[in-house]
C-alpha positions in Angstrom: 20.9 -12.1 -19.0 24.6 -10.7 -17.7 24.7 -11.9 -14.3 27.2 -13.7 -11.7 25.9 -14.7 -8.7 27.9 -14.8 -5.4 28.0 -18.1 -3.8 24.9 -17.4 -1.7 22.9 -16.4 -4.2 23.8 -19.3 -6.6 22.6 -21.8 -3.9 19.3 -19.2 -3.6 18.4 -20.2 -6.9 19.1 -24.2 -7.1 17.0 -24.1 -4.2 14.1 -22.7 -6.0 14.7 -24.1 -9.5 14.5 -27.6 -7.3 11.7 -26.3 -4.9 9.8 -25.8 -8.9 10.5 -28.6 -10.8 10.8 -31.4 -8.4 8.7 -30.2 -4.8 5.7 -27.8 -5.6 3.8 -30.6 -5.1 4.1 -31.3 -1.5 5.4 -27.9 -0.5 2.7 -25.1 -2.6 4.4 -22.2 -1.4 8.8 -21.4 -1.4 9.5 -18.0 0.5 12.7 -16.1 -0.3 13.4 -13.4 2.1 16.1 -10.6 1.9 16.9 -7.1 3.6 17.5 -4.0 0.7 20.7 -5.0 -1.2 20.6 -8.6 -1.0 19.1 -8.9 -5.0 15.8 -11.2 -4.2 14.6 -9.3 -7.7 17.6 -10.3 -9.4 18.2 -14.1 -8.8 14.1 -14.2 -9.2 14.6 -13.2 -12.7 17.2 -15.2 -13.2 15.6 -18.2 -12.0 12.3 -18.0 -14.5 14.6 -17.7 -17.3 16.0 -20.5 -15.9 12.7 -22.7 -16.1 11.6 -21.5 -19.3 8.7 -19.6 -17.8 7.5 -16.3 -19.3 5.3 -13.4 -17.7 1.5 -14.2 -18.5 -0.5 -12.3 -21.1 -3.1 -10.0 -19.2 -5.7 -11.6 -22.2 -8.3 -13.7 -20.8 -7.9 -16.5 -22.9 -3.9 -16.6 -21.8 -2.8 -20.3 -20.4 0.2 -20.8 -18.7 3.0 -18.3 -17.8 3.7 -16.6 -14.6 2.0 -14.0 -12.8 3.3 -10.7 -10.9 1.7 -9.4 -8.0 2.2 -7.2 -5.0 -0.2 -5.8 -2.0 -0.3 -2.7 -2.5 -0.9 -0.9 -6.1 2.2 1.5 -6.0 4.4 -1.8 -5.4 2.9 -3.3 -8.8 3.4 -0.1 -10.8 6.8 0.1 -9.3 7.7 -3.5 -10.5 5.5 -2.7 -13.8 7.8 0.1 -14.6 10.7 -1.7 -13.9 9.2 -4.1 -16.7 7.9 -6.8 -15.1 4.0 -6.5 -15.4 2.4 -6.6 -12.4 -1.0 -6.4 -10.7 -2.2 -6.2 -6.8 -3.3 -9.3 -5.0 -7.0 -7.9 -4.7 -7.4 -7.4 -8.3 -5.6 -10.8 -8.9 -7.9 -13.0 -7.3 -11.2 -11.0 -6.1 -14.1 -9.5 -7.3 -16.2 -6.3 -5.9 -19.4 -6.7 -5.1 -21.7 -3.2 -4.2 -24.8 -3.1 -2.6 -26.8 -1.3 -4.7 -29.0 1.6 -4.0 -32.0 -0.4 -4.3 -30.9 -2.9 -1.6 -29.5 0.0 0.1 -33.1 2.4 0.3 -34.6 -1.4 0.7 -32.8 -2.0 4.2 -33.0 1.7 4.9 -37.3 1.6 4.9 -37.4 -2.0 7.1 -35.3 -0.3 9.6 -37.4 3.2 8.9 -40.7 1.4 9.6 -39.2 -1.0 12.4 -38.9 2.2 14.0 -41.7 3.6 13.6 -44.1 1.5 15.2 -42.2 0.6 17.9 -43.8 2.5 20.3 -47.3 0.7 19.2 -46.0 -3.2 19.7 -47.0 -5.0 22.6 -44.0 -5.5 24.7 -43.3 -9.1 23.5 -43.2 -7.9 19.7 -41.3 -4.7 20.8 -38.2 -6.6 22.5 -37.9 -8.9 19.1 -38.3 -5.8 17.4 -35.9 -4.2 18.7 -33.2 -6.8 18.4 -34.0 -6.8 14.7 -33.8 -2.6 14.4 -30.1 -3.3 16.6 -28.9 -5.7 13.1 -30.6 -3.4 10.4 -28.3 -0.5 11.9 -25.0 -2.6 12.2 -25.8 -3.7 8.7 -26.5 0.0 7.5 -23.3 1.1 9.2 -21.3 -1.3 6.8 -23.9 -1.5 3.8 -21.5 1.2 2.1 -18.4 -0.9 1.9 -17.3 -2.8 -0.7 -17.1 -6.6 -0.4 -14.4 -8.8 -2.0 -15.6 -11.8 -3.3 -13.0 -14.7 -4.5 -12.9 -14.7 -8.3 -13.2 -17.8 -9.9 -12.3 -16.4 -13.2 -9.3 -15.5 -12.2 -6.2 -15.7 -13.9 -4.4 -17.6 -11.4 -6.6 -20.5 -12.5 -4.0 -20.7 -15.6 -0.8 -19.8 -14.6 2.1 -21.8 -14.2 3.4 -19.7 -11.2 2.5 -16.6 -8.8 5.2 -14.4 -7.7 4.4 -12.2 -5.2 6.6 -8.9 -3.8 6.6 -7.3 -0.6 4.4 -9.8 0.9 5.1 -8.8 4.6 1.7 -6.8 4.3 -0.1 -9.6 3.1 -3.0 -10.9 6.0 -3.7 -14.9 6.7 -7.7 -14.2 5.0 -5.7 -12.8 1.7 -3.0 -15.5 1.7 -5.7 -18.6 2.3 -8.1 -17.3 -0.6 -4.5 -17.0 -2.9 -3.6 -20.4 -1.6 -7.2 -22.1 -2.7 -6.2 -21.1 -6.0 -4.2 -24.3 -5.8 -1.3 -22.9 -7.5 2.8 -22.8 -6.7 3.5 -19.7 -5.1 6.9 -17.7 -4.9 6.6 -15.1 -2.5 9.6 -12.3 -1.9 9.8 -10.5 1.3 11.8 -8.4 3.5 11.7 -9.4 7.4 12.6 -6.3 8.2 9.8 -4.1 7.0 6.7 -3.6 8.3 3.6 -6.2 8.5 0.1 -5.7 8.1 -1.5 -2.6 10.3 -3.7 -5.8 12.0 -2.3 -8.8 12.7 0.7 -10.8 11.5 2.2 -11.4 7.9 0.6 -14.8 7.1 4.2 -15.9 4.6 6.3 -13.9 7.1 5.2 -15.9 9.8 7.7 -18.7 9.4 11.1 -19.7 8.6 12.1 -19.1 5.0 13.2 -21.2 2.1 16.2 -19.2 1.2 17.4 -16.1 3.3 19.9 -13.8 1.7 22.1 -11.6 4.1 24.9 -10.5 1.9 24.2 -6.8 0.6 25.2 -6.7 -3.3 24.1 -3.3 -4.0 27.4 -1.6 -4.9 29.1 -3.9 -2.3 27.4 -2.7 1.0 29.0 1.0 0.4 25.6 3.0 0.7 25.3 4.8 3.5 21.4 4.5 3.3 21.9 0.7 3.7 24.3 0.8 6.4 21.8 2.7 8.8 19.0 0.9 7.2 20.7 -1.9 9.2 21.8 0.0 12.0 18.2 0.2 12.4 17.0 -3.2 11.8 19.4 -4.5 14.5 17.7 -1.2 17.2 21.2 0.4 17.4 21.3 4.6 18.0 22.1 5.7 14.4 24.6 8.8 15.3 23.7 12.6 14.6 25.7 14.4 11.7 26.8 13.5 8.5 27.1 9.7 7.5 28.0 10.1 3.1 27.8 13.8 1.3 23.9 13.3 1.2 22.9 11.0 4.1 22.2 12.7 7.3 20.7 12.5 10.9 19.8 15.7 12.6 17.1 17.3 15.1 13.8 18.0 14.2 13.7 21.8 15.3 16.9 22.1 13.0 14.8 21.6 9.9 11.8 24.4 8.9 8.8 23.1 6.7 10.0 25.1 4.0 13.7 23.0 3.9 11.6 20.0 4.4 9.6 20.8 0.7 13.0 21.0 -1.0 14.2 18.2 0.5 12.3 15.1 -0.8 9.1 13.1 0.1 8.5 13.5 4.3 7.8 9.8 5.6 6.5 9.5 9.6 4.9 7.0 11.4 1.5 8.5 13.0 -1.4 9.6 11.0 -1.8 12.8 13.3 1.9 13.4 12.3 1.5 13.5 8.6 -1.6 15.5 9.0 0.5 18.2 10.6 3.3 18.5 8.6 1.3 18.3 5.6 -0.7 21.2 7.0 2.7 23.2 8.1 4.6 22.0 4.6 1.7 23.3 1.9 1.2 26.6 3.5 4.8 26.9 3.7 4.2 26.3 0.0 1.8 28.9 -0.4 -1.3 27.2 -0.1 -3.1 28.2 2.3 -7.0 26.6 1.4 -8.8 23.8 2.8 -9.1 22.1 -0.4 -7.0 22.1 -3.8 -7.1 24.8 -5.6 -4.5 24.8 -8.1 -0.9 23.4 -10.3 1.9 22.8 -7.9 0.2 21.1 -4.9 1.9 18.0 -3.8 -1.8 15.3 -4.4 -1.3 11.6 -3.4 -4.3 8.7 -4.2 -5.8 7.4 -1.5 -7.7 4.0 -3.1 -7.5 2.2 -6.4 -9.4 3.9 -9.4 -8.4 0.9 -12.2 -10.6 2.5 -14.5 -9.0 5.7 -14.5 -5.2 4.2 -14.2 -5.0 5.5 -10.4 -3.3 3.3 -7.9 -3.4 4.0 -4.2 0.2 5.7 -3.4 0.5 7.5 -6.9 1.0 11.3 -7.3 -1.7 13.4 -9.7 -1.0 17.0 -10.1 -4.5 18.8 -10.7 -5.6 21.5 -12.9 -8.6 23.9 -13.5 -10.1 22.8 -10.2 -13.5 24.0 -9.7 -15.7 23.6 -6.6 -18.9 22.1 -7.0 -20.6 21.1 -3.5 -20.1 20.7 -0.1 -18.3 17.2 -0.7 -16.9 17.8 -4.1 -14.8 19.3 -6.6 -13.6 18.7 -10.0 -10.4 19.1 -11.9 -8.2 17.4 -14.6 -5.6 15.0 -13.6 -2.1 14.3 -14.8 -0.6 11.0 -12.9 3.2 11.2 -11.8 3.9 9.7 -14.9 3.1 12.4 -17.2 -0.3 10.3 -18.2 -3.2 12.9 -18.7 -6.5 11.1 -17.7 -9.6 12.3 -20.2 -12.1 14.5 -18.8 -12.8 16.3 -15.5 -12.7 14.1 -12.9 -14.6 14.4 -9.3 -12.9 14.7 -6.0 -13.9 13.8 -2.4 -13.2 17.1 -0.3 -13.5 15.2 3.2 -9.9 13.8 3.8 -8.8 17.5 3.0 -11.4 18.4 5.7 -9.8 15.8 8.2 -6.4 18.2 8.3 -8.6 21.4 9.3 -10.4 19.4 12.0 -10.5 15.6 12.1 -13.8 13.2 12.3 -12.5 9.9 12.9 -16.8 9.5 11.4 -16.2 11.3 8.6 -16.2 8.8 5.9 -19.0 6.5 7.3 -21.2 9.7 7.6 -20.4 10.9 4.1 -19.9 7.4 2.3 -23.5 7.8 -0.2 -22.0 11.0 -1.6 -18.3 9.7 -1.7 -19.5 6.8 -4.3 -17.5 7.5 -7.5 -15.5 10.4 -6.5 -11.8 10.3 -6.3 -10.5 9.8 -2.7 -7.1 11.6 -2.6 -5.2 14.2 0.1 -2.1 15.8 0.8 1.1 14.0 0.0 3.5 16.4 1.7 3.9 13.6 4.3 3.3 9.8 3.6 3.0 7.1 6.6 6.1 4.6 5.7 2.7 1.8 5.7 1.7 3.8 2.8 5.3 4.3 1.5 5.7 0.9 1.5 6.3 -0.7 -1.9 7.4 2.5 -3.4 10.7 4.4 -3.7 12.1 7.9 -3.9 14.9 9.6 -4.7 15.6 11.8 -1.5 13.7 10.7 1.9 13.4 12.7 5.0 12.3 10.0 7.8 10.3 12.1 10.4 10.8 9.9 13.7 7.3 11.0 15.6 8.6 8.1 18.2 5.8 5.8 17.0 6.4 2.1 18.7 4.3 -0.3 20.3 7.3 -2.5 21.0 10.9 -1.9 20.1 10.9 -4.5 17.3 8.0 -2.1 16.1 9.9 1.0 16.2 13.1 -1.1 14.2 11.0 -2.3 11.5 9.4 1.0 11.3 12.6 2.9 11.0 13.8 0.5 8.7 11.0 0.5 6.4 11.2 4.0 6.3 14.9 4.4 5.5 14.5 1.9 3.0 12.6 4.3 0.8 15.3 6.5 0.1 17.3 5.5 -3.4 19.9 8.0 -3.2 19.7 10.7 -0.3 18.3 10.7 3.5 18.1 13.1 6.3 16.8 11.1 9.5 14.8 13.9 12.0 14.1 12.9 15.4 
């Protein structure tokens, strides 16, 4: 590997070379933070060359080696593409478990019956009756969700080493079940970017092994990285031009139709991105509730391992046909070119929630939402669910969302952070 690192980053990786060979006994877990430009990806390479390590066959009967991982599945396609193989944490180290429909119509008829001959019971009965019908519903209200059970197959249980990326998402219940795994953990993260909707980071949450400060992308020359820190440290990035294609202007002086020429729309509140995604596809020409043909801007919503669709990837659809109220089908091609076999079914509702939202929708529609593909206008992302990934040209739609002003920094930031080669900030 062709690589000189500066003096800081040298003394980043005898850090973690010693923090491996000599400490990951008493100390399981080495963090190594770093804003955009500060090449955490780089000296990490470097430093697994360094200790002989390879990435870890996928097989299950692989031993030793190291694993990639990141929280959300764009993240680990994005470092898969860049050719290190990676995997989320959740299909890492848990398993899903489903009620079935058995258990489910099972529940369903106690709570059915309960009810029933409430009215008959003698007042004692009826008041530990009723307290038992109050649990069957709060159980029936969550009965649809999946639950994710440790994995003790995992395997973690053979590797050498767990890198993990973009880890300031990552919850204290995710980071303990990773951490009974026993194993030495490397864990990357930016302390500017955003944490978990609820709650703290759990490895953000304390000082850092190794910090890097000194931006080595193309020697701290890109504009995008000069306001990306401008907004890390809250100050007022300036209106008007900051490089040829980096720019801050006001919102009224940008239509939805510039906006779809101008690169992926990232905003803060979910209201937000259900408006502009409404304004931005009919400014495309779209004008239905629901997909209904090639050109339409589709984003995943959840995971769908068995048809290679990650939450945060783009399909374009084809020969979509309605089907019921809930549904519709079409053939899918992912963002990267990848045609997925067959027709494949679609959950309607999340397109329903930008005609009129139902903040219910999904617990009232979840039996008929089981197996269909959960996706929705990608006009407009959230910079939560941009997180992980990267574009060419970003438009950062400043809605003003902040609970505190660290909030709104590490919000700007994290959006900003997107862009790879042009920006237009609106606000």
């Amino acid at each position: 590997m062709t690589f000189t690192p500066s003096p800081q980053q040298a003394d980043a990786i005898r850090a973690i070379v010693e923090w491996y060979r000599h400490d990951r006994g008493r100390q399981q877990v080495a963090r190594v933070w770093g804003y955009a430009g500060t090449g955490k990806s780089t000296i990490t390479r470097y430093v697994i060359e360094e200790l002989g390590l390879a990435p870890m066959s996928r097989d299950s009967s692989a031993i030793g080696g190291v694993l990639f991982a990141a929280f959300t599945g764009k993240a680990a396609l994005v470092m898969t593409r860049k050719g290190t193989p990676a995997s989320t944490i959740h299909s890492l180290i848990y398993r899903v478990s489903e009620a079935t429909p058995q258990e489910i119509a099972r529940v369903e008829k106690e709570l059915f019956d309960l009810q029933r001959s409430l009215s008959r019971m003698p007042s004692a009965e009826r008041a530990f009756s009723e307290i038992q019908i109050r649990r069957l519903q709060l159980r029936l209200a969550d009965i649809h969700k999946p639950q994710f059970l440790l994995n003790d197959q995992s395997l973690v249980r053979d590797a050498d080493l767990i890198v993990l990326d973009e880890v300031s998402m990552v919850g204290p219940e995710m980071a303990a079940d990773l951490l009974a795994f026993g194993k030495p953990i490397l864990v990357l993260g930016d302390p500017g970017q955003l944490p978990p909707i609820k709650g703290a980071g759990a490895f953000t949450n304390v000082e850092p092994d190794v910090m890097l400060t000194e931006i080595h992308r193309q020697a701290g020359e890109s504009a995008i990285l000069r306001l990306a820190t401008m907004a890390r440290h809250g100050e007022p990035i300036p209106y008007g031009s900051h490089d040829d294609l980096v720019w801050k202007m006001r919102r009224g002086e940008v239509a939805p139709e510039q906006m779809l020429r101008g690169g992926q729309v990232i905003c803060g509140r979910n209201d937000t991105r259900r408006h502009l995604n409404t304004a931005m596809k009919r400014a495309a020409g779209f004008v239905g509730a629901h997909p209904a043909g090639a050109g339409e801007k589709i984003i995943c919503l959840k995971n769908r391992h068995d048809l290679g669709l990650v939450n945060g990837m783009f399909v374009s659809l084809a020969d979509i046909q309605d089907e019921e109220r809930l549904a519709f089908s079409a053939t899918v091609t992912t963002e990267d070119g990848v045609a997925i076999p067959g027709r494949q079914r679609f959950y309607k509702g999340h397109c329903d929630d930008h005609v009129a939202f139902d903040s219910e929708r999904s617990r009232c529609d979840w039996k008929e939402m089981r197996g269909l593909v959960e996706t929705v206008w990608g006009y407009a992302i959230t910079a939560h669910k941009a997180q992980g990934s990267s574009y060419p040209t970003v438009i950062v739609y400043d809605d003003g969302l902040s609970r505190t002003a660290e909030d709104r920094n590490r919000w700007l930031y994290t959006a900003i952070t997107r862009a790879e080669r042009g920006l237009v900030i609106l606000d």
